[in-house]
MARNUDO-592796 format. One record per atom (N, C-alpha, C): residue in one letter; y, x, z. Coordinates in steps of 0.02 Angstrom, whole numbers, padded with zeros to 5 digits, always signed. Each point is the difference from the previous one (the first is absolute). Layout:
REM MARNUDO-592796
AYXZ
...
***
This chain:
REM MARNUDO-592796
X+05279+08579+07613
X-00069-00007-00022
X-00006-00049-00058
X+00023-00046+00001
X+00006-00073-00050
X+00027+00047-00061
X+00052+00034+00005
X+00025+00026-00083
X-00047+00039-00007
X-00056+00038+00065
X+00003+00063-00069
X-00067-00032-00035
X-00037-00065+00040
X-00051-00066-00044
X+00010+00006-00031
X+00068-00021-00059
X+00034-00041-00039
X-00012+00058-00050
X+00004+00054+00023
X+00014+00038-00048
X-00058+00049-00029
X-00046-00029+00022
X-00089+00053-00024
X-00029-00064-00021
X-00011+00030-00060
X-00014-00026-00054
X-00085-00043+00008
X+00012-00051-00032
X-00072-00059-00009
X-00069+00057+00000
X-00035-00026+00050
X-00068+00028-00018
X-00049-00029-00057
X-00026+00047-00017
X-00038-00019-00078
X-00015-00076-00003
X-00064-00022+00052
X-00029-00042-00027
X+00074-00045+00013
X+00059-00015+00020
X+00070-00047-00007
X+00015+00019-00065
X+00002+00046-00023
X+00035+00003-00075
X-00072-00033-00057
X-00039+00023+00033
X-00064-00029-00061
X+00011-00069+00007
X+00001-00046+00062
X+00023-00088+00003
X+00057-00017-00032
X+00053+00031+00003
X+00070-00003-00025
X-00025+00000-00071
X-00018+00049-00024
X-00002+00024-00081
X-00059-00084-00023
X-00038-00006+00033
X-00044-00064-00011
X+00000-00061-00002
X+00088-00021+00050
X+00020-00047-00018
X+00061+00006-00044
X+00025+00049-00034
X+00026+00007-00059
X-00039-00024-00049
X-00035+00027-00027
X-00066+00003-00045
X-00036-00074-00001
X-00017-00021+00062
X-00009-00090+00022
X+00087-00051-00033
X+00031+00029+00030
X+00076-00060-00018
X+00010+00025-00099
X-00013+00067-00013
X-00008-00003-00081
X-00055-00041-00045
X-00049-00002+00051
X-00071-00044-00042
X+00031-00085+00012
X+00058+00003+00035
X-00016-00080+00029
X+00055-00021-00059
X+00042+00050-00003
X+00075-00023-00073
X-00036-00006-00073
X-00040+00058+00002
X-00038-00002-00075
X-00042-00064+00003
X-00024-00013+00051
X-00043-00076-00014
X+00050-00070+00003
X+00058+00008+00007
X+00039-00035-00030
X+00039-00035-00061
X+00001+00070-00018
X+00019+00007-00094
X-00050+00042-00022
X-00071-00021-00005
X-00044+00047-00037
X-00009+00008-00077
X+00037-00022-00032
X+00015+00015-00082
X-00043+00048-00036
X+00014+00048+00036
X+00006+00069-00027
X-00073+00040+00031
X-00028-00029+00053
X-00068+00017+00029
X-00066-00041-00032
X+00030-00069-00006
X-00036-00025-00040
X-00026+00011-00061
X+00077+00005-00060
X-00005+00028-00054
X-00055+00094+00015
X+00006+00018+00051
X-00037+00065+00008
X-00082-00028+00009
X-00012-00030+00023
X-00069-00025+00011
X-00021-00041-00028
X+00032-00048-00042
X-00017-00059-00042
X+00017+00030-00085
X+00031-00007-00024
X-00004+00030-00067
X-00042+00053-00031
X-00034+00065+00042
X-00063+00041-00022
X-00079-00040+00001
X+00019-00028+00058
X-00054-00070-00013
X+00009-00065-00067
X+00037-00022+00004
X+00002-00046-00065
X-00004+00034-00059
X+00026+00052-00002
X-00005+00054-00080
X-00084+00024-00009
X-00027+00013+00073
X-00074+00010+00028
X-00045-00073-00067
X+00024-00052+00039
X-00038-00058-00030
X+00016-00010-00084
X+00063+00001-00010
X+00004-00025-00075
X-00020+00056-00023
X+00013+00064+00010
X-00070+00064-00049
X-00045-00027+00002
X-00046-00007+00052
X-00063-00016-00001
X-00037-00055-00037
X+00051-00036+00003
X-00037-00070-00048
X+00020+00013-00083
X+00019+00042-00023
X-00002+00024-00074
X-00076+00053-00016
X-00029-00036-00010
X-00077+00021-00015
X-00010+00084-00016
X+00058+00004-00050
X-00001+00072-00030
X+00027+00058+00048
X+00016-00022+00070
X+00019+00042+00053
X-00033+00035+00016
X-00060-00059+00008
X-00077+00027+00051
X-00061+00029-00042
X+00032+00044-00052
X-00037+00019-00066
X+00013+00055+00011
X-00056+00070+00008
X+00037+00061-00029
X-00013+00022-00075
X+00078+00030+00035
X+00016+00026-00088
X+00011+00058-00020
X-00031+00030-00043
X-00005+00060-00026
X+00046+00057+00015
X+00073-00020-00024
X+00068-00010+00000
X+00029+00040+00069
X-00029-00035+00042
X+00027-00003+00076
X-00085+00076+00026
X-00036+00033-00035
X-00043+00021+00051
X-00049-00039+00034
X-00031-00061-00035
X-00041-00034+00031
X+00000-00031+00052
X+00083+00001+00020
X+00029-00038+00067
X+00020-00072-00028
X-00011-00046+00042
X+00028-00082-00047
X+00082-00006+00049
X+00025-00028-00085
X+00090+00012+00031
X+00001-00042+00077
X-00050-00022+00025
X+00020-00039+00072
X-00008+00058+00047
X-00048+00076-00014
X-00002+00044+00029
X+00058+00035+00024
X+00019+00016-00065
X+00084+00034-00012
X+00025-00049+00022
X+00012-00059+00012
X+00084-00036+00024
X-00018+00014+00071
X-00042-00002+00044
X-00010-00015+00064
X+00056+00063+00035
X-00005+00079-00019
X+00056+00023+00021
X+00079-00023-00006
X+00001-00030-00072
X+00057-00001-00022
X+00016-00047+00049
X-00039-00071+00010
X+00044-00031+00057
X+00005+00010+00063
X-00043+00059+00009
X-00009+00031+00077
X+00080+00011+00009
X+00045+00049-00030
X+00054+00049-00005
X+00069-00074-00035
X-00027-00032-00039
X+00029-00083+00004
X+00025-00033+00046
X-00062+00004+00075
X+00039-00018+00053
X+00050+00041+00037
X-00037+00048-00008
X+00031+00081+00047
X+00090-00006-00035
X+00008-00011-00057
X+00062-00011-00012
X+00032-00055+00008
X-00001-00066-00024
X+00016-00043+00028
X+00020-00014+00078
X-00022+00036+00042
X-00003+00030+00082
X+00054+00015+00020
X+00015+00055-00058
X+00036+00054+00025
X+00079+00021-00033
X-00033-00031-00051
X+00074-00016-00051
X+00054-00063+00021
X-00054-00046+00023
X+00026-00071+00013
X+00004-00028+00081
X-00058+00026+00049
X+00004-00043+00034
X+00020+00045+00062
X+00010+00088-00034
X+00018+00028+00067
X+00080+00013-00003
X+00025-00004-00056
X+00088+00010-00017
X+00040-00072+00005
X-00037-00047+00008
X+00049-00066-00005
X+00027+00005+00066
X-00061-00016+00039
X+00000+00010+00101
X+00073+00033-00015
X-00010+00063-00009
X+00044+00067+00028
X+00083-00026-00016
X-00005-00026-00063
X+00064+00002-00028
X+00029-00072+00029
X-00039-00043+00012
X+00023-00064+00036
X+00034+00025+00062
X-00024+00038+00022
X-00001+00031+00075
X+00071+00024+00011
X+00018+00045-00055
X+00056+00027-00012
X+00046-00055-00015
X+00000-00041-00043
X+00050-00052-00012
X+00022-00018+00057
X-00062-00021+00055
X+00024-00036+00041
X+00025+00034+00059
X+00016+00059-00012
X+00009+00040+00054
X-00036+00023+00061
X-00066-00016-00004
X-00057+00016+00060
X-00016+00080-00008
X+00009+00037-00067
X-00029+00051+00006
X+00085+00046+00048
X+00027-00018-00014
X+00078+00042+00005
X-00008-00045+00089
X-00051-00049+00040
X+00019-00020+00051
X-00069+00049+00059
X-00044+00019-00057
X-00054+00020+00025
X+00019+00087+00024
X+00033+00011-00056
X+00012+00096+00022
X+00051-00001+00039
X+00036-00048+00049
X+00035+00002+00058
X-00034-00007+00046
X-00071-00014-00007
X-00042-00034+00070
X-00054+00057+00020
X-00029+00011+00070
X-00033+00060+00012
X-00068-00016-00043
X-00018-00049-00036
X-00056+00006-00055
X+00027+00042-00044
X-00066+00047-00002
X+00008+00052-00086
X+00025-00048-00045
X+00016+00025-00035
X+00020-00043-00071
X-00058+00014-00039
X-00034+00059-00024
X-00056+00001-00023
X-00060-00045+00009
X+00005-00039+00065
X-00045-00037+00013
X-00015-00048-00040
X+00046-00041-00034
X+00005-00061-00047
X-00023+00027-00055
X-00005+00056-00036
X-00011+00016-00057
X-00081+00022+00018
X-00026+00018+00058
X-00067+00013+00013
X-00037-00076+00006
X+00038-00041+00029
X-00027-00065+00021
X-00016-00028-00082
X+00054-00001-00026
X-00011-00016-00075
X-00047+00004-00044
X-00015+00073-00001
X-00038+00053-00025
X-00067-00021+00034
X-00027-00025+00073
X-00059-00021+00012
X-00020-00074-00015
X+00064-00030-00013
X-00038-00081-00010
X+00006+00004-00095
X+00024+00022-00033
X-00003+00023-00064
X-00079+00019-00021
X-00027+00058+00050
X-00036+00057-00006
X-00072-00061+00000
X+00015-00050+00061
X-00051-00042+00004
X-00006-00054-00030
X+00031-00021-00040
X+00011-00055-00063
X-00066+00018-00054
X+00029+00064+00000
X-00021+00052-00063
X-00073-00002+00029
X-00001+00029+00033
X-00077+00027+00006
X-00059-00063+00037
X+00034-00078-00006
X-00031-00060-00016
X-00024-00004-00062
X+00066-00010-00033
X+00008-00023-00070
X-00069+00044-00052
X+00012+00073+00033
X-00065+00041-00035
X-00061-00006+00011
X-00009-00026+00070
X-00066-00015+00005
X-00046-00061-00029
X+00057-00054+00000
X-00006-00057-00034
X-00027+00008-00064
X+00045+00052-00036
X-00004+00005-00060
X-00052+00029-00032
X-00036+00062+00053
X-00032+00032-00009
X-00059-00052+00009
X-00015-00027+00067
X-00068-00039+00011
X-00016-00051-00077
X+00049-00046-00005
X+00001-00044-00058
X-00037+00022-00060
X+00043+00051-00018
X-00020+00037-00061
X-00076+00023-00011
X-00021+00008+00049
X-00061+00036+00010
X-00057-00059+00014
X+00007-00055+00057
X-00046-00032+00006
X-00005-00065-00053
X+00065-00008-00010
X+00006-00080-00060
X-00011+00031-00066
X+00032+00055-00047
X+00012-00006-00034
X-00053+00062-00033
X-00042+00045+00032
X-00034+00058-00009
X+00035+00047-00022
X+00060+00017+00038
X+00039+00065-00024
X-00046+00057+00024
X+00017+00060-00026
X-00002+00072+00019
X+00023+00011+00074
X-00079+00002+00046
X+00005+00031+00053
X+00026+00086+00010
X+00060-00022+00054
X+00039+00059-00014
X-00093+00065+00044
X+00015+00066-00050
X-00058+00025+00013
X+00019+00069+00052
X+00070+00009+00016
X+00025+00045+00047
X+00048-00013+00021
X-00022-00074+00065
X+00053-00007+00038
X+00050+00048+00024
X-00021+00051+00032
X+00037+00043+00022
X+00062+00030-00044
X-00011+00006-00048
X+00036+00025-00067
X+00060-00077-00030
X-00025-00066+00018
X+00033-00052-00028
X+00051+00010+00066
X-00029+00014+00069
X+00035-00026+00055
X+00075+00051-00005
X-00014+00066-00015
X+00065+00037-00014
X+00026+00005-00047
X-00026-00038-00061
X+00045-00008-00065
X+00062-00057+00031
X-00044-00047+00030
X+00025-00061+00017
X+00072+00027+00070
X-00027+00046+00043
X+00059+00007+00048
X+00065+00054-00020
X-00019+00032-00047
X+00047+00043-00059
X+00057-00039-00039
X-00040-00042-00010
X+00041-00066-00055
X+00047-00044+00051
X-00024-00009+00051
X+00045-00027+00063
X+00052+00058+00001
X-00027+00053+00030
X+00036+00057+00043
X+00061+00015-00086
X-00018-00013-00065
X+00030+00010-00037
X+00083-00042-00030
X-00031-00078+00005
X+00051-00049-00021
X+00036-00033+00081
X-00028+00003+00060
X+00067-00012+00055
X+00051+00038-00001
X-00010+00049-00031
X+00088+00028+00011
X+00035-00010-00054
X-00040-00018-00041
X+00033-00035-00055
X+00020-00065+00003
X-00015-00047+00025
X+00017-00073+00032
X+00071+00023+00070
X-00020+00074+00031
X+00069-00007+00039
X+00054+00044-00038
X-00019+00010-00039
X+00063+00020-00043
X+00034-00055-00031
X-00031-00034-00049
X+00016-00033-00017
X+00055-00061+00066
X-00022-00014+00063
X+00047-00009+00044
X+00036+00020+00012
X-00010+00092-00007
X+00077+00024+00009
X+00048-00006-00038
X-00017-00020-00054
X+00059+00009-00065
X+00029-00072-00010
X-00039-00053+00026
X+00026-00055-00048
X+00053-00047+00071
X+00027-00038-00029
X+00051-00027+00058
X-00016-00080+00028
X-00044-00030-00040
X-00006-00054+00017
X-00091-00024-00023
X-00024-00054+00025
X-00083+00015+00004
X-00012-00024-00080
X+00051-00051-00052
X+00008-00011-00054
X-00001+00073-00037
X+00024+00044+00025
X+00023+00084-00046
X-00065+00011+00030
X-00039+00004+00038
X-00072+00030+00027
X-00042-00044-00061
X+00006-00044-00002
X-00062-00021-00030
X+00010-00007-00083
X+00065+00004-00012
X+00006+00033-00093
X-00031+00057-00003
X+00009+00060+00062
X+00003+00060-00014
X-00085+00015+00002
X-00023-00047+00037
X-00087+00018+00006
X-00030-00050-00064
X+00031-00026-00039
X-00008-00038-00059
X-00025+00052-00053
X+00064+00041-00017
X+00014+00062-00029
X-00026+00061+00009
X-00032+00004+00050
X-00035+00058+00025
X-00072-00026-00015
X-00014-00063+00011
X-00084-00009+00011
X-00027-00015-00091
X+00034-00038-00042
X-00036-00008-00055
X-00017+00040-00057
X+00042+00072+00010
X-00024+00050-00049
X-00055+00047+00033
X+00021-00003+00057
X-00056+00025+00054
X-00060-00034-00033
X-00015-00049+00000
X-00052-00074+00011
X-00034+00018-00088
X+00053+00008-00051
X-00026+00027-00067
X-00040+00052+00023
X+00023+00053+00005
X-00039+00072+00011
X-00055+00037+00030
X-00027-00086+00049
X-00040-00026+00061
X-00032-00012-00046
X-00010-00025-00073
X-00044-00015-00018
X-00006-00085-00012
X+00067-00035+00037
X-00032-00070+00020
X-00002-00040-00076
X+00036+00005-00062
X-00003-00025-00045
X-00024+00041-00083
X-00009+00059+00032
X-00044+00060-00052
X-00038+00042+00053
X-00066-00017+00015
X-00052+00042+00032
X+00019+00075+00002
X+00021+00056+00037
X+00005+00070-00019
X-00040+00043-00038
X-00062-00039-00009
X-00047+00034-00035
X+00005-00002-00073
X+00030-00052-00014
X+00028-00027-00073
X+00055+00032-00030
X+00045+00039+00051
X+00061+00005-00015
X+00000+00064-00036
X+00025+00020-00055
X+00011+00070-00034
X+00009+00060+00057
X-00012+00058-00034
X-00019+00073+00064
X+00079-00002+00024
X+00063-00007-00044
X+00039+00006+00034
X+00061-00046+00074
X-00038-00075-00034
X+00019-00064+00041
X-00035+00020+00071
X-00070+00026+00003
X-00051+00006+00046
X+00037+00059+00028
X+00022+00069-00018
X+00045+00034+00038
X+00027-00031+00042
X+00064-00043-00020
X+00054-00016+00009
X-00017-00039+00073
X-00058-00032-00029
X-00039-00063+00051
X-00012+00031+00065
X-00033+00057+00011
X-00024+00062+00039
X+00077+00034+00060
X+00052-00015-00046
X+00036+00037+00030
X+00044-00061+00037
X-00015-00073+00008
X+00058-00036+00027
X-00039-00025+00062
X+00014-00009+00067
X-00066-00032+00021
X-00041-00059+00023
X+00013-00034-00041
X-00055-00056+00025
X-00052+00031-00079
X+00030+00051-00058
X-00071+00007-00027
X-00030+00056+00017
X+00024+00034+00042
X-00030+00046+00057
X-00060-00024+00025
X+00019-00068+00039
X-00032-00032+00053
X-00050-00001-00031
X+00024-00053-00069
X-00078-00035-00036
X-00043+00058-00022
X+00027+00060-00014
X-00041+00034-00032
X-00058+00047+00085
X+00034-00001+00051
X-00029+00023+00046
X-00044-00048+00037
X+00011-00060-00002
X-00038-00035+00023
X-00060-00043-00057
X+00014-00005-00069
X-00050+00006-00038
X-00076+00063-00002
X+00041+00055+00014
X-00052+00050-00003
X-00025-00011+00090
X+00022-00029+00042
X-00045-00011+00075
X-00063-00054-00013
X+00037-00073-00050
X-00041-00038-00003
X-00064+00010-00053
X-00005+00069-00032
X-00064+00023-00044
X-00019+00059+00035
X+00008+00006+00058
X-00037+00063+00052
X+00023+00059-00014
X+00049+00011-00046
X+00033+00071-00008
X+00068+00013+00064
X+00002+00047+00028
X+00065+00021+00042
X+00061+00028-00055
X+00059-00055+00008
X+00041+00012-00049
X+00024+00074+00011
X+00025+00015-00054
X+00002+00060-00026
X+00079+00005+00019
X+00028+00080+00014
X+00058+00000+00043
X+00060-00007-00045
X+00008-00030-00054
X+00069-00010-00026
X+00008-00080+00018
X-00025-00068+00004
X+00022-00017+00004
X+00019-00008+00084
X-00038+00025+00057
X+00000+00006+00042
X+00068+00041+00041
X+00017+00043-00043
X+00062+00042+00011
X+00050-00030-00016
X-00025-00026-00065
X+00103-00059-00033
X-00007-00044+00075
X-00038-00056+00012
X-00011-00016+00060
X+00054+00034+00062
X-00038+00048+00018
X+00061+00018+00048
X+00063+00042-00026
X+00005+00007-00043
X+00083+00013-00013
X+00046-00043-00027
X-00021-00048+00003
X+00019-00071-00003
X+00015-00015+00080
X-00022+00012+00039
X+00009-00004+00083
X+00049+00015+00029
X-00024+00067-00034
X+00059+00053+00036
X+00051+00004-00035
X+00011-00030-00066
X+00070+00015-00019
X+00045-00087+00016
X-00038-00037-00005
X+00006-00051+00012
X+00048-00013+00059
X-00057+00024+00052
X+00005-00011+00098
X+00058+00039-00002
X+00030+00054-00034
X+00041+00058+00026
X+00099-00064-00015
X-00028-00033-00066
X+00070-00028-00025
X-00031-00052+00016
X-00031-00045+00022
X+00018-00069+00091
X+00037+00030+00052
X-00020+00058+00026
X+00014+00035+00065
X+00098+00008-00038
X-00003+00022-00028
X+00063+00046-00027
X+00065-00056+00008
X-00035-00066-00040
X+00045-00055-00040
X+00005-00057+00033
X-00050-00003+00060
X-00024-00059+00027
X+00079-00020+00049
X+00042-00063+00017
X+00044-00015+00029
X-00013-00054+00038
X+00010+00002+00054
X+00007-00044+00055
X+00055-00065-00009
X+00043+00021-00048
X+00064-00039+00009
X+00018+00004-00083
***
């Protein structure tokens, strides 16, 4: 009787506690060395304040569509944090993990191994979707940004852009060998990204063919899908589609490349 216990498997709500104190012991390491969560929640805010106090921010301008450039940045640092997240604070974990041999100690143990990369993926997921609200409230009540005018439309630009760059943050874990090679490699990945985002030439500014280019990488996906949520338009399905094939080609080479050891 005792073996054949042993051997029928955890009832749900035991695997939902299990999976919760995974997810609990990952929130408790990241609040240890929060670098990288911080920089996710604190830097779209400080970039928030020093725009704002340049007078000519909170001006609209012709230029821009009668939007004032504090309108337009508010996505850009929305997808600012969303990377920073995911580039930085969900591939260091992973690859530390690996150095130290926990991930190569974890896929010997009757815990999924998937679990750590889900646990990850939720205290990541909830960094992020602080950091946005923050960013979002701020913007709006301190500084008179552009009330976003179709939440609904910002809320799935916004979970696209997630669902888009985590598998890009676990790729980037799969490939690199040490959390030093993770965080060159999300160096390199995030600042041409971060151009094309618009963060140091507005997309609206940028020539028809830069603005292509911008369209097709995605964080200027993002901005461009979640710009058209925050002026009440439902973005339009190209950038919405680069969006998820960015996911799926993404998620397919994590899954493919990703190593335990």
């Amino acid at each position: 009787m005792s073996s054949l216990s042993l051997s029928r498997p955890r009832p749900r709500p035991a695997r939902r506690a299990a999976f919760g104190q995974v997810v609990l012991n990952e929130a408790r390491l990241a609040r240890r060395q929060p670098a990288s969560l911080i920089a996710g929640i604190v830097m779209p805010v400080v970039l928030l304040v020093i725009f704002s106090a340049v007078p000519s921010f909170r001006q609209p301008a012709a230029n821009l569509g009668g939007l004032t450039p504090l309108d337009v940045y508010v996505p850009i640092l929305i997808v600012l944090s969303l990377a920073l997240l995911t580039l930085f604070g969900l591939p260091m974990p992973l690859t530390t993990y690996r150095e130290l041999g926990v991930l190569r100690r974890l896929s010997t143990t009757p815990v999924p191994p998937w679990w750590l990369l889900a646990a990850q993926g939720v205290v990541q997921l909830c960094v992020a979707l602080t950091g946005i609200v923050i960013l979002l409230v701020t913007s709006v009540t301190v500084y008179g940004a552009l009330v976003p005018e179709s939440p609904g439309a910002l809320v799935l630009s916004i979970a696209l852009t997630a669902t888009a760059l985590f598998p890009m943050g676990l790729l980037i874990a799969s490939v690199a060998r040490t959390a030093t090679g993770a965080s060159v490699i999300g160096r390199l990945a995030l600042f041409p990204m971060l151009f094309f985002a618009g963060m140091w030439w507005p997309r609206e500014l940028m020539p028809g063919v830069l603005q292509g280019v911008s369209g097709c990488t995605p964080l200027g996906a993002a901005v461009e899908a979640m710009q058209d949520s925050m002026q009440g338009q439902f973005p339009s399905a190209a950038p919405l589609l680069v969006l998820v094939a960015y996911a799926l080609v993404f998620g397919f080479l994590a899954k493919r490349l990703f190593r335990w050891e």
